[in-house]
C-alpha positions in Angstrom: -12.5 -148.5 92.9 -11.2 -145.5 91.3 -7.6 -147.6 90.9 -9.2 -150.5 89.1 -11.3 -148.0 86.7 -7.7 -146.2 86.1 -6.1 -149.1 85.4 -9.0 -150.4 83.3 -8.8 -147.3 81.3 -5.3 -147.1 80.3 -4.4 -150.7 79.7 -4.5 -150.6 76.1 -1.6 -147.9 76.8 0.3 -150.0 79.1 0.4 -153.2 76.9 1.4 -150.9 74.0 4.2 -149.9 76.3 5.3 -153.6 76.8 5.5 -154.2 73.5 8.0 -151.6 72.7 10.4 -152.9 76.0 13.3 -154.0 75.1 12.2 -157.3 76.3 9.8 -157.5 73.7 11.4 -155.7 71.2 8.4 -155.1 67.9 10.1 -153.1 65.1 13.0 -155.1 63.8 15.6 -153.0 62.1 17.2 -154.0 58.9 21.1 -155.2 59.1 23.0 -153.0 56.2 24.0 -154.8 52.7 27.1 -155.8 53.1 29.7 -154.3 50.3 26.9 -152.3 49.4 27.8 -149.5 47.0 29.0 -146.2 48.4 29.8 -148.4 52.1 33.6 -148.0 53.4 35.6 -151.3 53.8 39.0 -150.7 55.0 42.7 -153.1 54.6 40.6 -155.6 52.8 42.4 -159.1 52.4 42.5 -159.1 48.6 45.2 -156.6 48.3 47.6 -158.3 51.1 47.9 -161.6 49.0 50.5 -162.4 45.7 48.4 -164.0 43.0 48.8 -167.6 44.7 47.1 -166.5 47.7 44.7 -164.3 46.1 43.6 -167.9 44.2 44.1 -169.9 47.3 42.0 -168.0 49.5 38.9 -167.2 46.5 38.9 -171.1 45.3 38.6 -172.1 49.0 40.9 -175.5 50.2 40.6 -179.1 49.9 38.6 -180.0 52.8 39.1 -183.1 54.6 35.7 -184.8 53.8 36.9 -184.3 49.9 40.3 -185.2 50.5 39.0 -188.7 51.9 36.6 -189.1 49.4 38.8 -188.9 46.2 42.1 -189.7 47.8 43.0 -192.3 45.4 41.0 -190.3 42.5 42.6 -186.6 41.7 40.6 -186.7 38.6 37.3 -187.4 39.8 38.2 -184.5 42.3 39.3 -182.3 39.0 35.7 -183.4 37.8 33.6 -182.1 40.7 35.6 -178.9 41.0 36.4 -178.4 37.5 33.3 -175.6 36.9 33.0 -174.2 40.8 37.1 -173.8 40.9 37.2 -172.0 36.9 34.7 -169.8 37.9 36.4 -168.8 41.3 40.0 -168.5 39.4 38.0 -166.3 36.4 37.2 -164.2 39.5 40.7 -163.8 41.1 42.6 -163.8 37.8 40.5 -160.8 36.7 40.9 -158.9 40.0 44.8 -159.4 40.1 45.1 -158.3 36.2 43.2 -155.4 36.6 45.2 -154.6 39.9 48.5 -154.9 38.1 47.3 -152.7 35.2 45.5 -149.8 38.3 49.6 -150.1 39.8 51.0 -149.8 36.1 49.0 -146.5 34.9 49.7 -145.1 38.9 45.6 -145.0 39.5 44.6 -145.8 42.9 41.5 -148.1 42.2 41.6 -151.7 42.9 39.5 -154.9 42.8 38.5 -157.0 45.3 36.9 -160.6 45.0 34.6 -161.2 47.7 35.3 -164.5 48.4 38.6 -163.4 49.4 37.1 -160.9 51.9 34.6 -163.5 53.5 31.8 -163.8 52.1 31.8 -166.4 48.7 28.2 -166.4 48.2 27.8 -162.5 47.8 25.9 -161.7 44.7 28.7 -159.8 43.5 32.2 -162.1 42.6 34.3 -159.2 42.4 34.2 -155.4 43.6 35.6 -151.9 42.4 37.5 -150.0 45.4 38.5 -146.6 45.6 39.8 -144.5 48.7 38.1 -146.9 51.2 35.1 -147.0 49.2 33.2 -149.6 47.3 32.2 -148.0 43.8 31.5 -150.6 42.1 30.3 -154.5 41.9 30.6 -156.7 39.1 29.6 -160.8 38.9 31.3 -162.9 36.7 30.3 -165.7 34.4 32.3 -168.3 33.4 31.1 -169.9 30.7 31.1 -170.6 27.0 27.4 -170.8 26.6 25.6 -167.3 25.3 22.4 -168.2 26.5 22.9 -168.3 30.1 24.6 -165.0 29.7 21.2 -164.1 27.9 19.2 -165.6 30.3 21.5 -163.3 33.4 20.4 -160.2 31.7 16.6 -161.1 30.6 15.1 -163.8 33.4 13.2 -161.4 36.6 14.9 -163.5 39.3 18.8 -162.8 37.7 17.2 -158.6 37.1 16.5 -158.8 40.8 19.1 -160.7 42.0 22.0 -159.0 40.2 20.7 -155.3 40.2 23.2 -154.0 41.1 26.5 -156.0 39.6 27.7 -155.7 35.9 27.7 -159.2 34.5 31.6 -159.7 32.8 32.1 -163.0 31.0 34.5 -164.3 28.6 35.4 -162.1 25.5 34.4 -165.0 23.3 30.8 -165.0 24.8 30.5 -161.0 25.1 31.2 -161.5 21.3 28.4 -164.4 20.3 26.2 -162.3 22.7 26.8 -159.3 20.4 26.7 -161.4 16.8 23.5 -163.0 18.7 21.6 -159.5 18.9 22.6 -158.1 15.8 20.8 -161.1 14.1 17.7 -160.1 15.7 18.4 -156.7 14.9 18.4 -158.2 11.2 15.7 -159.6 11.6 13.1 -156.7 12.4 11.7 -155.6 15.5 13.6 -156.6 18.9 11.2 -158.8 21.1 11.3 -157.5 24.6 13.4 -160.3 25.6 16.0 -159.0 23.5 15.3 -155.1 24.0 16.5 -155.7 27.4 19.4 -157.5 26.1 20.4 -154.7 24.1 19.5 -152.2 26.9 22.1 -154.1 29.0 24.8 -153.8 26.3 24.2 -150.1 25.7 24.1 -149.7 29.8 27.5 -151.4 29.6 25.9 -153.7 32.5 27.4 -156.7 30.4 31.0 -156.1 29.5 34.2 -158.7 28.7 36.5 -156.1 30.9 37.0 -155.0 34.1 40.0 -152.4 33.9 38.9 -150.6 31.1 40.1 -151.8 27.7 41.9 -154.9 29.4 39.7 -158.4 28.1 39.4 -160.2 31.3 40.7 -164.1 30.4 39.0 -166.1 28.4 37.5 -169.8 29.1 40.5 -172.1 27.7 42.5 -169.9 30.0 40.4 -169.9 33.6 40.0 -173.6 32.6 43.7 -174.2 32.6 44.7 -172.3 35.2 41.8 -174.0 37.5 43.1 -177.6 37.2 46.5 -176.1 37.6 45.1 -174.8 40.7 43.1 -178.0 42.0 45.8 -180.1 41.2 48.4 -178.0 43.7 45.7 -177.8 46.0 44.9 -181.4 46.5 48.5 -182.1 46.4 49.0 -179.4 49.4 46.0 -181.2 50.8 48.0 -185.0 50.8 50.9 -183.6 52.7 48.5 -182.3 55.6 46.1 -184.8 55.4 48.5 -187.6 54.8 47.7 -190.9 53.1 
């Protein structure tokens, strides 16, 4: 009897102590952000490839499902990849012009594009190393349309989203961003859509340069260079694939 009243006392205590087992494991711990600002990342990838690489391995290759599909059709392939593969060569070009520029002046910072390092889909394209350290984040936007550049810096779900990365875009579209604001300026008070456009500007969390003082490319530029790009790739992709 007096077992059963012990154990009848102290179960709450002894189901408590199940759930905490490892078996049954009940506080989950949060896995860290990865290139999180301030976290070490050591021999990354970027800095080990020429500029070929560097593009090869951000754009991503031809896969074989694509290379089947528009075998007899390079430009329809140059169509679907046209915007994905500018956007992914902005984001290498920048890194490897801002690199040569760091080795010029004899300053030890570099850029990284995440793709590059393993993860594409990272909210930031492209990051600012120093000494082993990630200092800074930056995503890019390759586009020629101001509004969507508007819409990075004013919408809640970009705010959240991008928190933490400085948006860089194309020096034309920094500049019709800027002619943009100072005719609302002109026009009286800011509405808050535009306050926060002009806080972002003043912030410098939406800037046409990585390496300070150095435009990154513009559009006409990332767009050549991307069909450039796809049309090597697909031509690499021919002689592996064959057909």
């Amino acid at each position: 009897m007096k077992t059963f009243l012990l154990i009848r006392h102290c179960w709450p205590l002894w189901i408590l102590l199940l759930g905490c087992s490892k078996e049954n494991p009940t506080v989950s711990v949060a896995k860290p952000e990865v290139f999180a600002i301030g976290s070490v990342l050591e021999n990354p990838r970027t800095l080990q490839y020429n500029y070929q690489a560097l593009v090869d391995a951000t754009v991503g290759r031809v896969s074989r499902k694509a290379y089947e599909k528009y075998k007899h059709n390079l430009e329809g392939y140059i169509d679907a990849r046209r915007s994905d593969a500018r956007g992914k060569v902005f984001e290498a070009t920048a890194a490897y012009e801002a690199n040569q520029l760091y080795k010029k002046i004899g300053d030890g910072d570099r850029v990284l594009t995440t793709a590059a390092e393993g993860a594409p889909s990272h909210p930031a394209d492209n990051l600012l190393w120093r000494a082993g350290m990630i200092i800074g984040r930056y995503q890019l936007k390759s586009t020629r349309n101001s509004k969507s550049i508007v819409k990075f810096l004013t919408a809640p779900e970009y705010i959240t989203r991008y928190a933490n990365e400085i948006i860089v875009t194309h020096p034309n579209t920094y500049l019709e961003v800027l002619r943009k604001l100072q005719q609302q300026i002109a026009r009286g008070a800011l509405t808050p859509r535009w306050k926060l456009v002009e806080e972002a500007i003043k912030q410098k969390r939406l800037s046409n340069y990585i390496f300070p003082g150095h435009e990154v490319p513009s559009f006409h530029e990332a767009q050549k260079k991307a069909e450039q790009v796809i049309r090597r790739q697909f031509e690499s992709a021919r002689r592996e694939y064959g057909g």
